[in-house]
PDB file of N, CA, C and O in Angstrom:
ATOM      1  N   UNK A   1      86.821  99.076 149.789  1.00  0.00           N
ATOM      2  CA  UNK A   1      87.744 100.118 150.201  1.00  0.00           C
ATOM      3  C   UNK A   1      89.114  99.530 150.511  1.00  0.00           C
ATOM      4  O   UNK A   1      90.166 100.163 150.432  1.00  0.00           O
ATOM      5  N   UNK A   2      88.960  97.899 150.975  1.00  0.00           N
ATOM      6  CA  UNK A   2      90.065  97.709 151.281  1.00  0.00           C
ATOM      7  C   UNK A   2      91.362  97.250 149.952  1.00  0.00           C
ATOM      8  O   UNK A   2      92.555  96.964 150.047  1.00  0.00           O
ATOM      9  N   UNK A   3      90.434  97.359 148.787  1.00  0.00           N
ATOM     10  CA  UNK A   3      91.364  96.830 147.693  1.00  0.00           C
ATOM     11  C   UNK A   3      91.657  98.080 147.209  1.00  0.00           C
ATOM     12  O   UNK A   3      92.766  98.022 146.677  1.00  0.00           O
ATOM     13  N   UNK A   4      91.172  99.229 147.137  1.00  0.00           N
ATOM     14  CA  UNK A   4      91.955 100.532 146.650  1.00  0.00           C
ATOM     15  C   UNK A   4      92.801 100.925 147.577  1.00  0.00           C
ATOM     16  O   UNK A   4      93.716 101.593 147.094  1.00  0.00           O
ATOM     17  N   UNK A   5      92.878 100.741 148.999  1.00  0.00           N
ATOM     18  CA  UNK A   5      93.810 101.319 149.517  1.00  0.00           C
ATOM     19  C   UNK A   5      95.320 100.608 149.568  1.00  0.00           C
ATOM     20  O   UNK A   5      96.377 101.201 149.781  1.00  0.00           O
ATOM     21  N   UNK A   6      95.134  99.090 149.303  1.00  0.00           N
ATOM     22  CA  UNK A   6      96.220  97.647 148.820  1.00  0.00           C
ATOM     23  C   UNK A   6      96.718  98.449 147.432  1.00  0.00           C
ATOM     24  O   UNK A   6      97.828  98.971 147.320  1.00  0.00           O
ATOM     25  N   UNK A   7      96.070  98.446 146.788  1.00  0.00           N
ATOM     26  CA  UNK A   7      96.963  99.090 145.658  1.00  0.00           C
ATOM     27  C   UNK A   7      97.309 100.667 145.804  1.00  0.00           C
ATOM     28  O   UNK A   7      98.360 100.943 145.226  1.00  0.00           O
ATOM     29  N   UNK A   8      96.743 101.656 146.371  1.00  0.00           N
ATOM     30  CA  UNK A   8      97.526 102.290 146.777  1.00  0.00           C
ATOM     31  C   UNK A   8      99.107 102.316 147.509  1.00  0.00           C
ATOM     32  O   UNK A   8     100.080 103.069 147.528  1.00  0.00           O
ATOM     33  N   UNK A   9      98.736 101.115 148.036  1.00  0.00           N
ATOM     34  CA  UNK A   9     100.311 101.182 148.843  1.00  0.00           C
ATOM     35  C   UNK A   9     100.535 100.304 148.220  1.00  0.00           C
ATOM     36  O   UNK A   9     101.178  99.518 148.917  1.00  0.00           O
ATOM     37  N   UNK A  10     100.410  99.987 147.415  1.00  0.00           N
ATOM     38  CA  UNK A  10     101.982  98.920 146.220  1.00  0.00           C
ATOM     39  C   UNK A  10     102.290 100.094 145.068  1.00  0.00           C
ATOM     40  O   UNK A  10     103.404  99.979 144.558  1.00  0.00           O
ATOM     41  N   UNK A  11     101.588 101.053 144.648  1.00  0.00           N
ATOM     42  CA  UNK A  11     101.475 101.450 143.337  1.00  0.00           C
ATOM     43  C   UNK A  11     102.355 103.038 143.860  1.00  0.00           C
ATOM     44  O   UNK A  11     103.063 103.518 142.976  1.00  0.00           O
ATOM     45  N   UNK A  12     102.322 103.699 145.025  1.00  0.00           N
ATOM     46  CA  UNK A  12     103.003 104.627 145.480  1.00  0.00           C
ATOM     47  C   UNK A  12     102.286 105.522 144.952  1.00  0.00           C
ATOM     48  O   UNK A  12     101.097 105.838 144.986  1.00  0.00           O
ATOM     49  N   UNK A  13     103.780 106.099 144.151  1.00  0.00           N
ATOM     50  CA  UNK A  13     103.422 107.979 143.610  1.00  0.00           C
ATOM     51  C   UNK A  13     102.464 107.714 142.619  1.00  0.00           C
ATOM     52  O   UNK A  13     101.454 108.409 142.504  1.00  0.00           O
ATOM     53  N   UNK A  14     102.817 106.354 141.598  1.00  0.00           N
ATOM     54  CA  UNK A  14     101.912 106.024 140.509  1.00  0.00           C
ATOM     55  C   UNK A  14     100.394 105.413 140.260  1.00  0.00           C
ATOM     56  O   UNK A  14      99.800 104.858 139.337  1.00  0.00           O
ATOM     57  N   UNK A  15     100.059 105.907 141.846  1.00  0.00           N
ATOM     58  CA  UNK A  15      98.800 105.721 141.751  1.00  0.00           C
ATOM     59  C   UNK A  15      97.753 106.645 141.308  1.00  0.00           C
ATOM     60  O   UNK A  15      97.974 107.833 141.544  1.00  0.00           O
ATOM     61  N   UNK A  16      96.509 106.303 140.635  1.00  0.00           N
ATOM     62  CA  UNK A  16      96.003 107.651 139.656  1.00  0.00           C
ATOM     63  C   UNK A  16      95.935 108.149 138.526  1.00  0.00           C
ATOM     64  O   UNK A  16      95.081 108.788 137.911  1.00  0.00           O
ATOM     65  N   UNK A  17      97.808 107.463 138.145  1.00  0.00           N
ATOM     66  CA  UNK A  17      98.027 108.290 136.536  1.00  0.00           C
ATOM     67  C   UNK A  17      97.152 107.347 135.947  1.00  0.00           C
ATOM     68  O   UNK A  17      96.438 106.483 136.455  1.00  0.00           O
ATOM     69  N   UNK A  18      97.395 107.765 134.499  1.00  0.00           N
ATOM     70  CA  UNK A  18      97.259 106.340 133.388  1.00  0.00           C
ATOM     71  C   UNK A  18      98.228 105.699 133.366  1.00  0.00           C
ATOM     72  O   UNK A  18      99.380 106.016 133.664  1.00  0.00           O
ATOM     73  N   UNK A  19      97.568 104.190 132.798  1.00  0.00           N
ATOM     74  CA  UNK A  19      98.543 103.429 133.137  1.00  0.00           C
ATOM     75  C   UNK A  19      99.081 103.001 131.694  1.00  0.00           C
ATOM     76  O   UNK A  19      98.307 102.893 130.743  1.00  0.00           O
ATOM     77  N   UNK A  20     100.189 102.810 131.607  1.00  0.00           N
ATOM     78  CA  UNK A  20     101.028 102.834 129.640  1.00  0.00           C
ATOM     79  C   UNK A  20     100.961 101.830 129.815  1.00  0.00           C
ATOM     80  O   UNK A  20     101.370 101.251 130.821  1.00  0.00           O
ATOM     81  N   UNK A  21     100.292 101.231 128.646  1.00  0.00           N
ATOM     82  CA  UNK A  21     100.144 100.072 127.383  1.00  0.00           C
ATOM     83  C   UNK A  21     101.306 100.333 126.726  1.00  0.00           C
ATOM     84  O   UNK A  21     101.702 101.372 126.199  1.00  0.00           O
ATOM     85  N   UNK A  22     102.043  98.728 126.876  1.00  0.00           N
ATOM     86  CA  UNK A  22     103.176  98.254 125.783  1.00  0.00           C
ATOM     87  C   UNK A  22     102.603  97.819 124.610  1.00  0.00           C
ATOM     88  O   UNK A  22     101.769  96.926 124.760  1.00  0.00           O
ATOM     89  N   UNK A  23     102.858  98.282 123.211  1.00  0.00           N
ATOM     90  CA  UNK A  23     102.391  97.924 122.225  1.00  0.00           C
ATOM     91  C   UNK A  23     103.773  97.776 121.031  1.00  0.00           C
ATOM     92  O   UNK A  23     104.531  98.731 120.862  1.00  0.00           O
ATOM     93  N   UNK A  24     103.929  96.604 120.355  1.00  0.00           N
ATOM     94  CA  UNK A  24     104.981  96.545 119.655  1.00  0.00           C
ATOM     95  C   UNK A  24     106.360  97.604 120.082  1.00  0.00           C
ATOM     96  O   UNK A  24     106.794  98.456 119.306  1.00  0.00           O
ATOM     97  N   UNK A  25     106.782  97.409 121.122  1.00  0.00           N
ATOM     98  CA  UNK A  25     107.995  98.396 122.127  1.00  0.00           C
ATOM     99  C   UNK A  25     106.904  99.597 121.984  1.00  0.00           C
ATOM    100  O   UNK A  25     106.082  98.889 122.566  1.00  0.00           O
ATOM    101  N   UNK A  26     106.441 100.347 121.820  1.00  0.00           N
ATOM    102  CA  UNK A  26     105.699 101.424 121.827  1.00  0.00           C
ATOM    103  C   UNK A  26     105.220 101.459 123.458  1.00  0.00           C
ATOM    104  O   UNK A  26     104.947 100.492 124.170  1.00  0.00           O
ATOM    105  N   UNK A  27     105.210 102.966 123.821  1.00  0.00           N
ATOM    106  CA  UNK A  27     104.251 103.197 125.333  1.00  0.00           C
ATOM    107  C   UNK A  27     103.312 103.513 124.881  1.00  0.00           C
ATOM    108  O   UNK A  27     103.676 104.007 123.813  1.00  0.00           O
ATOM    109  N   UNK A  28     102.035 103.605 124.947  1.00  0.00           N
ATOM    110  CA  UNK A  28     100.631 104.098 124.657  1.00  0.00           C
ATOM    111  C   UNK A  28      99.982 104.229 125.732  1.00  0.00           C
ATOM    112  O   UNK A  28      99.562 103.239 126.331  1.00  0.00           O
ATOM    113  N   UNK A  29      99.729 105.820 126.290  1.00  0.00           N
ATOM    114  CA  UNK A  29      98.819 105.269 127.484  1.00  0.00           C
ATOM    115  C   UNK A  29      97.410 104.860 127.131  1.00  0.00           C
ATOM    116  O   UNK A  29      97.208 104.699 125.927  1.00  0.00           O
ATOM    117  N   UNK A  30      96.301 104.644 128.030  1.00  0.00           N
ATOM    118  CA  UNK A  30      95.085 104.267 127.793  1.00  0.00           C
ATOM    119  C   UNK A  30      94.126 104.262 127.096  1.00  0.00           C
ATOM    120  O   UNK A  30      93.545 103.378 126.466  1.00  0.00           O
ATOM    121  N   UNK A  31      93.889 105.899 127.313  1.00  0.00           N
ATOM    122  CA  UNK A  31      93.415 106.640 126.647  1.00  0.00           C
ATOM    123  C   UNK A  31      93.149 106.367 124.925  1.00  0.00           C
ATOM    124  O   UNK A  31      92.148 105.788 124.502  1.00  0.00           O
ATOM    125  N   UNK A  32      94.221 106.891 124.074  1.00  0.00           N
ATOM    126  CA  UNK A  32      94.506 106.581 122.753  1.00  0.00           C
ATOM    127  C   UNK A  32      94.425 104.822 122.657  1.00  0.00           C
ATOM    128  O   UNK A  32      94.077 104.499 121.521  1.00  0.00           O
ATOM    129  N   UNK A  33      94.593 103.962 123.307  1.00  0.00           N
ATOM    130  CA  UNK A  33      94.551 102.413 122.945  1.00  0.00           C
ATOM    131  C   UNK A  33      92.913 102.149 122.700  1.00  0.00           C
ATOM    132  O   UNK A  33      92.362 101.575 121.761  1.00  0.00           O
ATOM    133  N   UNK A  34      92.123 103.016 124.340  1.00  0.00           N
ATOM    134  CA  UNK A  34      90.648 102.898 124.161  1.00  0.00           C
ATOM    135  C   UNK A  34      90.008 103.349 122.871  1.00  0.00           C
ATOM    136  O   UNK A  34      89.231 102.615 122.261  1.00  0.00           O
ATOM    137  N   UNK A  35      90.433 104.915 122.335  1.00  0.00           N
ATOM    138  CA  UNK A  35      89.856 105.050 121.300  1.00  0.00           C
ATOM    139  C   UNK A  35      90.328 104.486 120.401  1.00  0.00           C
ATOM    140  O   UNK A  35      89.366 103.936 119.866  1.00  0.00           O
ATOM    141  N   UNK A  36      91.349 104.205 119.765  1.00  0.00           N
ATOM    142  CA  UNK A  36      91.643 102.808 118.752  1.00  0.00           C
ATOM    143  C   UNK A  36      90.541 101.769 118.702  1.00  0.00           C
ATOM    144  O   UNK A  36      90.011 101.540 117.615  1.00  0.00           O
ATOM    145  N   UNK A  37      90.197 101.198 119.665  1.00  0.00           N
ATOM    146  CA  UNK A  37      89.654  99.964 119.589  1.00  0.00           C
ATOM    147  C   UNK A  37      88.432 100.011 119.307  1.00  0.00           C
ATOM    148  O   UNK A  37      87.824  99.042 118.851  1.00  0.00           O
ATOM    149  N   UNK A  38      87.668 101.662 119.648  1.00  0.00           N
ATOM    150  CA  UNK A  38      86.358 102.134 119.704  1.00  0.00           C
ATOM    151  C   UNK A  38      85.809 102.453 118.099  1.00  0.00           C
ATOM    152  O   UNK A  38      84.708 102.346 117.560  1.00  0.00           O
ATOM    153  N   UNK A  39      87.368 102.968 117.554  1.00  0.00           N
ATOM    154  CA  UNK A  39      87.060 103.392 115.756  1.00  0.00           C
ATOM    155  C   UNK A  39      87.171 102.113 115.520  1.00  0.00           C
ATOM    156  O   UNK A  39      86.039 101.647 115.392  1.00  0.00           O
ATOM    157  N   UNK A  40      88.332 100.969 115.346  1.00  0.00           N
ATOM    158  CA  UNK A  40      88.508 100.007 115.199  1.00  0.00           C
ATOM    159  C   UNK A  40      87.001  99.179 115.051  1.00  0.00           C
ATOM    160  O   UNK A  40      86.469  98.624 114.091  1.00  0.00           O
ATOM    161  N   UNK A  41      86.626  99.355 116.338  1.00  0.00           N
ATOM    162  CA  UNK A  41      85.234  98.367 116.134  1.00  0.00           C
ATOM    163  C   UNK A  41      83.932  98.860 115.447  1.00  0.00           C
ATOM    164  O   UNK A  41      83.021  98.200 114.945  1.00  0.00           O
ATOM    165  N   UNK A  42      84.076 100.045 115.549  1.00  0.00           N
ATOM    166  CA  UNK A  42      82.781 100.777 114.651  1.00  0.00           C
ATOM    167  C   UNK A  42      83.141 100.429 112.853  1.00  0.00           C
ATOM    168  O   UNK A  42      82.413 100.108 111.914  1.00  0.00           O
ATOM    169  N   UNK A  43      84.120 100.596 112.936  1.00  0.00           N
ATOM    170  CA  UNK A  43      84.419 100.299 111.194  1.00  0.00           C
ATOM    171  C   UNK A  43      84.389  98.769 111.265  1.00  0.00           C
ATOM    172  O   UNK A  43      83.900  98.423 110.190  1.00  0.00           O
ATOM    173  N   UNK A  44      84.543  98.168 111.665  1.00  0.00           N
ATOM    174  CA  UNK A  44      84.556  96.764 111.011  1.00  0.00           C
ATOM    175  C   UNK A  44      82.872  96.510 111.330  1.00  0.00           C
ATOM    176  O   UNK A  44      82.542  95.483 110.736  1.00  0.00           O
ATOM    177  N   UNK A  45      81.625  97.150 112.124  1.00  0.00           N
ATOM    178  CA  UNK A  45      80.546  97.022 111.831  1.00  0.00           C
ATOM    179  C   UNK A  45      80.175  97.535 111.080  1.00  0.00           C
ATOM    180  O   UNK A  45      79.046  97.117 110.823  1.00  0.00           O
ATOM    181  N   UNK A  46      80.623  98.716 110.140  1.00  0.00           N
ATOM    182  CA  UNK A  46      80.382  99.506 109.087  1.00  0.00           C
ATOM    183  C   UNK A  46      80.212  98.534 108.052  1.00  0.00           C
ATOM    184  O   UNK A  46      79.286  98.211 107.307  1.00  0.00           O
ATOM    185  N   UNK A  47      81.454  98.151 108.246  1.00  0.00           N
ATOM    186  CA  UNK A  47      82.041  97.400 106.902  1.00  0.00           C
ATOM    187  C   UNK A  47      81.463  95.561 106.694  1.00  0.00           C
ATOM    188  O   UNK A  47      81.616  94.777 105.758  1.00  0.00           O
ATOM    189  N   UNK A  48      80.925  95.449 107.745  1.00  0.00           N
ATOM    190  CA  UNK A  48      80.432  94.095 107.792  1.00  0.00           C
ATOM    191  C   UNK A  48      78.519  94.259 106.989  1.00  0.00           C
ATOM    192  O   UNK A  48      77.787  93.579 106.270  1.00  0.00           O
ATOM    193  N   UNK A  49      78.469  95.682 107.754  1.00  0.00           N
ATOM    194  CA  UNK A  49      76.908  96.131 107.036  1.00  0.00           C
ATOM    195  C   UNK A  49      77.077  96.503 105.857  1.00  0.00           C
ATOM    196  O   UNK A  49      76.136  96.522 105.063  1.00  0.00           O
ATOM    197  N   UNK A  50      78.401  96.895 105.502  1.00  0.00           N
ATOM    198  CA  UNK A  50      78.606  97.243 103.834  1.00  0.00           C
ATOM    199  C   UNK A  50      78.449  95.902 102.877  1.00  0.00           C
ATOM    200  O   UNK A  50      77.893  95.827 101.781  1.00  0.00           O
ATOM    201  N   UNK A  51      79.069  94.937 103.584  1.00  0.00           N
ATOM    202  CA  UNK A  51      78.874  93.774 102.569  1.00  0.00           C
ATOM    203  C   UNK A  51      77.800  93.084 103.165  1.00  0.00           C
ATOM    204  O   UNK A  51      78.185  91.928 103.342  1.00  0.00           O
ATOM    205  N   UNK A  52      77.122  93.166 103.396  1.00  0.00           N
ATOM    206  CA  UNK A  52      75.907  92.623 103.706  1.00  0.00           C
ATOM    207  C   UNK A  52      74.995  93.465 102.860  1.00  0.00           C
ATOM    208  O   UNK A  52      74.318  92.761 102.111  1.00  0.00           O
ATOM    209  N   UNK A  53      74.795  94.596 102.759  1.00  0.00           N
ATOM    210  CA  UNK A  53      74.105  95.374 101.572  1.00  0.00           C
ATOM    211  C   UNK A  53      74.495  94.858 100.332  1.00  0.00           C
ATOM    212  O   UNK A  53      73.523  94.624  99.613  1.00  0.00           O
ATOM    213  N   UNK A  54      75.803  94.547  99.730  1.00  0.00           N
ATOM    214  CA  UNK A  54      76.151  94.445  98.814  1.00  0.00           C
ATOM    215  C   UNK A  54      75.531  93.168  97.917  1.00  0.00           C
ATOM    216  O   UNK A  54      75.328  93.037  96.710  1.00  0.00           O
ATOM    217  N   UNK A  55      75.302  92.198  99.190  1.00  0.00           N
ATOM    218  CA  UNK A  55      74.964  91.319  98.932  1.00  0.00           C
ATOM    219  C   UNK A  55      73.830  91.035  98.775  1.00  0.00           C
ATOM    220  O   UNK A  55      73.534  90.041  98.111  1.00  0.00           O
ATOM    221  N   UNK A  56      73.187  91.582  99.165  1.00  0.00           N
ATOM    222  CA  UNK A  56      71.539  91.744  99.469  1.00  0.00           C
ATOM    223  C   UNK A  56      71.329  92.342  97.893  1.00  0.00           C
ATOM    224  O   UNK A  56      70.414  91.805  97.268  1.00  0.00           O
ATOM    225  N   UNK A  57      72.055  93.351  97.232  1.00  0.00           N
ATOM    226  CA  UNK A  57      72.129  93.754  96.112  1.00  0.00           C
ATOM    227  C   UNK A  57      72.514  93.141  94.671  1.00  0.00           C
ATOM    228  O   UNK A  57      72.157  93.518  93.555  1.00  0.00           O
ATOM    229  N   UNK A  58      73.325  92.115  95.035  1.00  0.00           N
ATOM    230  CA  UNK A  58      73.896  91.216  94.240  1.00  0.00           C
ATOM    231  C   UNK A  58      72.850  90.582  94.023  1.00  0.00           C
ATOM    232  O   UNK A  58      72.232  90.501  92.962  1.00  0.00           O
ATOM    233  N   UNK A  59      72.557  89.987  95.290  1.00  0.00           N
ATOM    234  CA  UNK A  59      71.660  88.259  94.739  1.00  0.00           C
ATOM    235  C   UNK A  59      70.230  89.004  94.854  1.00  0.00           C
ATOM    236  O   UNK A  59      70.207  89.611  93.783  1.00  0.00           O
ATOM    237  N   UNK A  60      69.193  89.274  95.425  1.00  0.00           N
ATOM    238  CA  UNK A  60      68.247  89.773  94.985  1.00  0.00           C
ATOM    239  C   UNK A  60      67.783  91.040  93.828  1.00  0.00           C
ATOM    240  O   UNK A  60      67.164  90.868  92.778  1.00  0.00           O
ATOM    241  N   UNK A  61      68.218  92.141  94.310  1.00  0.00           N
ATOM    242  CA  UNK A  61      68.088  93.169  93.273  1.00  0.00           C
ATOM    243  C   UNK A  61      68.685  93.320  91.706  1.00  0.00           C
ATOM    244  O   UNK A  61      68.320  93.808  90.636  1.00  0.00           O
ATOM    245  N   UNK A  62      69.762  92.635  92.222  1.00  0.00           N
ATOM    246  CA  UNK A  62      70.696  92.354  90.225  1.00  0.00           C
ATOM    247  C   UNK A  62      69.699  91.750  89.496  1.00  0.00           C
ATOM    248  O   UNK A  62      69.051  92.289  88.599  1.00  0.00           O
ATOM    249  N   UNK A  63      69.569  90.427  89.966  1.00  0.00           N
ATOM    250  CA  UNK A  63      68.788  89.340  88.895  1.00  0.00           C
ATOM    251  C   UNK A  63      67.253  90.397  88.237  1.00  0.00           C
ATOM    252  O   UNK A  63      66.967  90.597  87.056  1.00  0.00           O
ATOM    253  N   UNK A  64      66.506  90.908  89.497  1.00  0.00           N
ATOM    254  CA  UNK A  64      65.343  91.408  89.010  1.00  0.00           C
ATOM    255  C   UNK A  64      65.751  92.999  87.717  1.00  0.00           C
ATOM    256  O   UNK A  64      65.028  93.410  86.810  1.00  0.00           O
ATOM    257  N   UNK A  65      66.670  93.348  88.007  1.00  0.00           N
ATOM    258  CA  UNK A  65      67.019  94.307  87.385  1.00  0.00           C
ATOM    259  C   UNK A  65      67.451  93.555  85.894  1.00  0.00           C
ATOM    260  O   UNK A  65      66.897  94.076  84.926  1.00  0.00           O
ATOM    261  N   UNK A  66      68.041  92.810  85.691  1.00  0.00           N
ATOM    262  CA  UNK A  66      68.536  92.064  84.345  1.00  0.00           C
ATOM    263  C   UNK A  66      70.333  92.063  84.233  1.00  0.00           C
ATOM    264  O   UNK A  66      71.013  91.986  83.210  1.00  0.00           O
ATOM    265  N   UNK A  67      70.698  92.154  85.382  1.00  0.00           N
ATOM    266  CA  UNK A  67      72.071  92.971  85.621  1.00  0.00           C
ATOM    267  C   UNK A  67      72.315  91.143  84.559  1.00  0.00           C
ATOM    268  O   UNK A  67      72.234  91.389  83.356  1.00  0.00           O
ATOM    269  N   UNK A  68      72.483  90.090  84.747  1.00  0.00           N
ATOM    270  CA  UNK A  68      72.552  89.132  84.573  1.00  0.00           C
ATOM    271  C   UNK A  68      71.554  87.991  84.888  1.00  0.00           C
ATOM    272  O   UNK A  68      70.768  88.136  85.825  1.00  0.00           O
ATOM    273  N   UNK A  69      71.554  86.822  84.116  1.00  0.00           N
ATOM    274  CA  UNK A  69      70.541  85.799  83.987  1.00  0.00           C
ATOM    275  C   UNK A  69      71.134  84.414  84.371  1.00  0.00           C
ATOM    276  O   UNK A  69      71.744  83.691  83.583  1.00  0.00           O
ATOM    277  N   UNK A  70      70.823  84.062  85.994  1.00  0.00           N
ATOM    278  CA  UNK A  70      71.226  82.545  86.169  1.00  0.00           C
ATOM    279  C   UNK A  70      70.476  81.579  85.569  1.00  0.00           C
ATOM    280  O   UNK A  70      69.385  82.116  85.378  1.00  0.00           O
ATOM    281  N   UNK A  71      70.428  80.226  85.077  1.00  0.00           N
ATOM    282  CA  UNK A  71      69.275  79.238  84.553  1.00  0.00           C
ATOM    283  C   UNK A  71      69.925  78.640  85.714  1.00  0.00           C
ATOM    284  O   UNK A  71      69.556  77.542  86.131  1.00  0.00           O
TER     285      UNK A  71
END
């Protein structure tokens, strides 16, 4: 209790709001930065399971299919 009420009295009227993220001079408050990072990270697991299928497709399933013939 005693550290919310310390920043209460440094932070004044601006205690409560969101707080704006500087981004390339840009203000962004929180909010929108959190969900960025939330799509951000879901797609790059998308996309990490995408090539990981792909691959799984390449090197096992091609060869048995006849897609091509390594010796």
């Amino acid at each position: 209790m005693g550290e919310a009420k310390r920043r209460k009295e440094i932070l004044g009227d601006q205690y409560g709001q969101e707080k704006q993220n500087k981004f390339l001079g840009l203000s962004l408050p929180e909010k929108p930065t959190e969900q960025f990072m939330k799509i951000t990270t879901r797609a790059t697991w998308i996309g990490i399971g995408g090539v990981a299928a792909f691959w799984l497709t390449v090197r096992f399933l091609g060869p048995s299919l006849g897609w091509w013939h390594v010796e």
